[in-house]
C-alpha positions in Angstrom: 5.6 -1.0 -19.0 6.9 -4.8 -18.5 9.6 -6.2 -16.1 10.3 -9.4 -15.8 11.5 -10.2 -12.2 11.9 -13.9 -11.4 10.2 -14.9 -14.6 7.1 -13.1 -13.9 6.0 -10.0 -15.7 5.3 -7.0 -13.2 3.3 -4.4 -14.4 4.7 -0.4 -14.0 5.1 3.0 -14.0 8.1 5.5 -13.5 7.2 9.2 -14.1 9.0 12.6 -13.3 12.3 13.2 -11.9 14.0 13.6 -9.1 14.3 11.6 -6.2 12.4 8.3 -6.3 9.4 7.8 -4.1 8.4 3.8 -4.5 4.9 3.4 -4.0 3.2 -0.3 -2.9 -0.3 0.1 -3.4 -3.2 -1.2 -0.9 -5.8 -4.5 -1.3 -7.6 -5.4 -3.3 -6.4 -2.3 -6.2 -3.4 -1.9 -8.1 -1.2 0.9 -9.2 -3.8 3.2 -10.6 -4.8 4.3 -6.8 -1.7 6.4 -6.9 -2.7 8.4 -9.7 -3.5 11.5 -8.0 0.0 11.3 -6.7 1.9 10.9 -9.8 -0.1 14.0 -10.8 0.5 16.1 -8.0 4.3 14.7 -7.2 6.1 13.9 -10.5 7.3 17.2 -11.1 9.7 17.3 -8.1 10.6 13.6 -7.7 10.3 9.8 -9.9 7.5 8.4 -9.1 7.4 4.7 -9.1 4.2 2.3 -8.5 3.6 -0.9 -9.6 1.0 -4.0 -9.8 1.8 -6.7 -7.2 1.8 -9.8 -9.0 -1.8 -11.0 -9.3 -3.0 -7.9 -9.3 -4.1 -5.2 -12.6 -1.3 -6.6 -15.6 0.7 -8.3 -13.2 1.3 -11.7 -14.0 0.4 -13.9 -11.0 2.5 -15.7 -9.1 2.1 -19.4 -7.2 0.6 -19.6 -3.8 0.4 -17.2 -1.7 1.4 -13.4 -2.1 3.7 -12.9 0.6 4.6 -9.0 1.4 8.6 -10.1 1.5 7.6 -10.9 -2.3 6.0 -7.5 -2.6 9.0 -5.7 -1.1 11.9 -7.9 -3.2 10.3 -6.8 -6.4 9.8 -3.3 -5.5 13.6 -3.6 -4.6 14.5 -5.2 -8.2 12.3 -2.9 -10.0 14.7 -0.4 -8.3 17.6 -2.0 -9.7 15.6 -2.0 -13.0 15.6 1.7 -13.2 19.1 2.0 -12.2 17.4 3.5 -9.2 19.8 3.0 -5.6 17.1 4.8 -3.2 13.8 5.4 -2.7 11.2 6.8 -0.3 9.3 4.0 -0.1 5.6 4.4 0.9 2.7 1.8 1.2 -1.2 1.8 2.1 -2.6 -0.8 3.6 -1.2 -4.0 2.4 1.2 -1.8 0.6 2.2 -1.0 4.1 3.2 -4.4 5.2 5.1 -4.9 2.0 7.2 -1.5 3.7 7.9 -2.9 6.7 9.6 -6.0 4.8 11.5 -3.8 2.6 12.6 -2.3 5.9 13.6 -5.6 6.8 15.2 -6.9 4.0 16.7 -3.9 1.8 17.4 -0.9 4.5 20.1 0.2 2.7 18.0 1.5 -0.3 15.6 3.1 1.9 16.0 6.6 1.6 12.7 7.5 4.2 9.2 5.9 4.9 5.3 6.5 4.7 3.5 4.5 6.3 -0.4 4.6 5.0 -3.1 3.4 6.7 -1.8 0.2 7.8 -0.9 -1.6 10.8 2.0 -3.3 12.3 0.8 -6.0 14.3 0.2 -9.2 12.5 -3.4 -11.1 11.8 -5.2 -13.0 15.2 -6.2 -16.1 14.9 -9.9 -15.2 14.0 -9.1 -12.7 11.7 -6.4 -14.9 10.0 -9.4 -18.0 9.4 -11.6 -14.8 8.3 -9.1 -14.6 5.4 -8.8 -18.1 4.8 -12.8 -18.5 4.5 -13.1 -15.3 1.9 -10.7 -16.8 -0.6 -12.2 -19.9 -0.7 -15.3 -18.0 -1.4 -13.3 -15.7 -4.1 -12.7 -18.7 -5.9 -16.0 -19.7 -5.9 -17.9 -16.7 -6.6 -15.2 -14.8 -7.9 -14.6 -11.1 -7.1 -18.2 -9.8 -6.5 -17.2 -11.2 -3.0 -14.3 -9.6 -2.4 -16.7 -6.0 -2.9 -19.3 -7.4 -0.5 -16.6 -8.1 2.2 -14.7 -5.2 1.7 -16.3 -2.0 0.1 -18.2 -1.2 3.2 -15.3 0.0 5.4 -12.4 0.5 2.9 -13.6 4.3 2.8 -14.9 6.8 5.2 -18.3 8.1 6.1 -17.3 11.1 4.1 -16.5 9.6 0.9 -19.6 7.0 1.0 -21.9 10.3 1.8 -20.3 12.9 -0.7 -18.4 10.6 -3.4 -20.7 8.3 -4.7 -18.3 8.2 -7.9 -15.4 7.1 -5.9 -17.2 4.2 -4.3 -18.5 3.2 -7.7 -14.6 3.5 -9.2 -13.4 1.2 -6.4 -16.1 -1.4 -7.0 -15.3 -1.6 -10.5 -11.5 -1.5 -9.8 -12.2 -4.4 -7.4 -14.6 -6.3 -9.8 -11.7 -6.1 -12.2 -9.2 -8.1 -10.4 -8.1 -11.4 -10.5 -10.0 -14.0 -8.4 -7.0 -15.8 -7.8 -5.0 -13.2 -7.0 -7.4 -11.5 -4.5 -7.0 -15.1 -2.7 -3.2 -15.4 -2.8 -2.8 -12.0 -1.4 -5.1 -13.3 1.2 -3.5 -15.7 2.2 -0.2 -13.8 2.1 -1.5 -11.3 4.5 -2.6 -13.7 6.9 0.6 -15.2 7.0 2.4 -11.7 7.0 5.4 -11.2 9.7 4.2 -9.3 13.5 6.1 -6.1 12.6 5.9 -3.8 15.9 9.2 -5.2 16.7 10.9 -3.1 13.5 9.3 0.1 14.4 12.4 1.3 16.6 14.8 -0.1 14.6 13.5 2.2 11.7 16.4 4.7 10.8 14.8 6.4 7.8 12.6 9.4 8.4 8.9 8.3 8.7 6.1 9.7 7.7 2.6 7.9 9.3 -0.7 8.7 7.5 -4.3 7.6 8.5 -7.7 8.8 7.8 -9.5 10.2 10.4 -12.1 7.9 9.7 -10.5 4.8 9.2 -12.2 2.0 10.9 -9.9 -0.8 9.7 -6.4 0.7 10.8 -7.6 3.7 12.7 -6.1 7.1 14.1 -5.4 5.3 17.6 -3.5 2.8 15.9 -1.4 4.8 14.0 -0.1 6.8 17.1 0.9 3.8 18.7 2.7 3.1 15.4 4.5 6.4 15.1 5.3 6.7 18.6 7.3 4.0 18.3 9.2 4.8 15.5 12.4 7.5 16.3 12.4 9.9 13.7 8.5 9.9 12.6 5.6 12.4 12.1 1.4 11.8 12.4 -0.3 13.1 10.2 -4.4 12.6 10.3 -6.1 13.7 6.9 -9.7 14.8 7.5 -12.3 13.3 5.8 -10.8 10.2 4.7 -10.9 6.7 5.7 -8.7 3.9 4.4 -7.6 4.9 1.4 -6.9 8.6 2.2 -4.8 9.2 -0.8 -7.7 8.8 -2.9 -10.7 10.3 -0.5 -8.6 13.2 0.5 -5.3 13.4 -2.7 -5.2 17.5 -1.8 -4.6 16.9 2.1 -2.5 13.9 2.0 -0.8 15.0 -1.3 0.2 18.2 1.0 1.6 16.3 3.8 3.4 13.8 1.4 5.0 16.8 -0.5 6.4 18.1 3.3 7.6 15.2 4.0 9.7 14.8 0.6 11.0 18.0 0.8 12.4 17.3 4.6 14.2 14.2 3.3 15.8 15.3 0.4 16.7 18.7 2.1 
C-alpha cells in the first residue's frame, strides 16, 4: 500500500491487530526483512514496516536520507493508520531512525527495541568511508554496495550454514536503488551522536545483538543498554547483524516477551 507523506509516496504494510509495533528496517534492505516477524507477531499485535524513501517502492527523496526523516514518516504513517502508539523497533540504520523518533515524537512511543545498532555517531574516517562508497554507488551502481557490505552484514553462522540467506540479501541489495543506497549514506554519516538520549529513554527497552555481530557487536550493545533505565540484553546465538533474519525463532521469542511485558 501507498502513502503519500510530504509529497512522496512511502511504500507499506500494516498487518494483525492489536497493539502497534513500528518496525524501521536496516541498510541497505527494505521492509521485506521483517517478514518473519509479521508472520510470527501479527496475530497478537499490528504490525507496521515500511520502505524508507529510496529504498524497495519508496519513492526517493532529495539529498541525503536523514534518520529524523525516517523517524517523522514513521510518525505520520502513524497518524495515517489512526494509530497514537507504537513500540517502535529498528535494526541497524533502522536503529538510528529510533533514537530520533525518541527525540522528536516520545509521546507516541509506547516501548523500544533497539536492534543491532549503535548509538554513537560516525568518526571522521568512517564518515569519508561513506562518502567515497556512494560516489562509487553512483558509478557502478549497487554491485558495490554488495562487495562493501555483504561480507560482515551476517554472522559466521549464517555465511557457513545459510548459503540461501546470503544469496537472498545479495539479490535484495542488487535490487535497490543506486541513488538511494547513496542518500542513505550520506544520511548516516551525518546522523545525530545519540549516547546522550539513552538515559533520557522513558519507554521500556528492549536491546538485541547477534552474538556474532562484527559491525555493532555484543560489547557495544551492553554499553548501550546499560545506559538506558528500564532496558533488557538480549544476545541471539548464531546471528550476526541482521539477527531477525539469521535467527527469526530466537529473536522472534525475545521480541514476543518483550511485547507482552509492555502491554501487560
Amino acid at each position: 500500500m501507498k502513502a503519500t507523506i510530504d509529497g512522496v509516496a512511502i511504500e507499506y504494510e500494516a498487518s494483525g491487530s492489536g497493539p502497534a509495533l513500528l518496525l524501521l528496517h536496516a541498510f541497505p534492505l527494505g521492509l521485506s526483512m521483517w517478514d518473519a516477524q509479521v508472520e510470527a507477531l501479527s496475530a497478537t499485535c499490528r504490525v507496521v514496516r515500511f520502505d524508507a524513501r529510496g529504498f524497495g517502492e519508496s519513492a526517493a527523496g532529495t539529498g541525503p536520507l536523514a534518520m529524523e526523516r525516517i523517524a517523522d514518516d514513521g510518525a505520520a504513517l502513524l497518524d495515517h493508520l489512526g494509530i497514537a502508539k507504537a513500540v517502535v523497533g529498528g535494526c541497524s540504520m533502522g536503529g538510528y531512525a529510533a533514537f530520533a523518533f525518541v527525540r522528536r515524537h516520545p509521546q507516541r512511543l509506547a516501548g523500544l527495541v533497539l536492534q543491532d545498532t549503535r548509538a554513537g555517531a560516525d568518526r571522521t574516517e568512517a564518515k569519508a568511508n561513506r562518502a567515497t562508497l556512494a560516489a562509487k554507488v553512483l558509478a557502478e551502481g549497487a554491485p558495490a554496495a554488495v562487495e562493501a557490505f555483504l561480507p560482515t552484514l551476517v554472522g559466521e553462522t549464517t555465511h557457513r550454514e545459510r548459503p540461501a540467506l546470503v544469496a537472498s540479501l545479495r539479490e535484495r541489495i542488487l535490487s535497490a536503488s543506486p541513488r538511494g543506497i547513496a542518500n542513505a549514506l550520506h544520511g548516516l554519516a551525518a546522523r545525530a551522536d545519540s549516547r546522550e538520549t539513552l538515559p533520557t529513554i522513558a519507554a521500556p527497552t528492549l536491546v538485541l545483538v547477534g552474538a556474532e555481530d562484527v559491525l555493532t557487536p555484543p560489547a557495544e550493545a551492553t554499553t548501550m543498554a546499560a545506559a538506558i533505565p528500564r532496558a533488557r540484553l538480549d544476545v541471539i546465538p548464531q546471528a550476526g547483524h541482521l539477527a531477525n533474519l539469521e535467527n527469526p525463532a530466537a529473536l522472534n521469542a525475545a521480541l514476543r516477551a518483550f511485547l507482552a511485558r509492555v502491554a501487560a
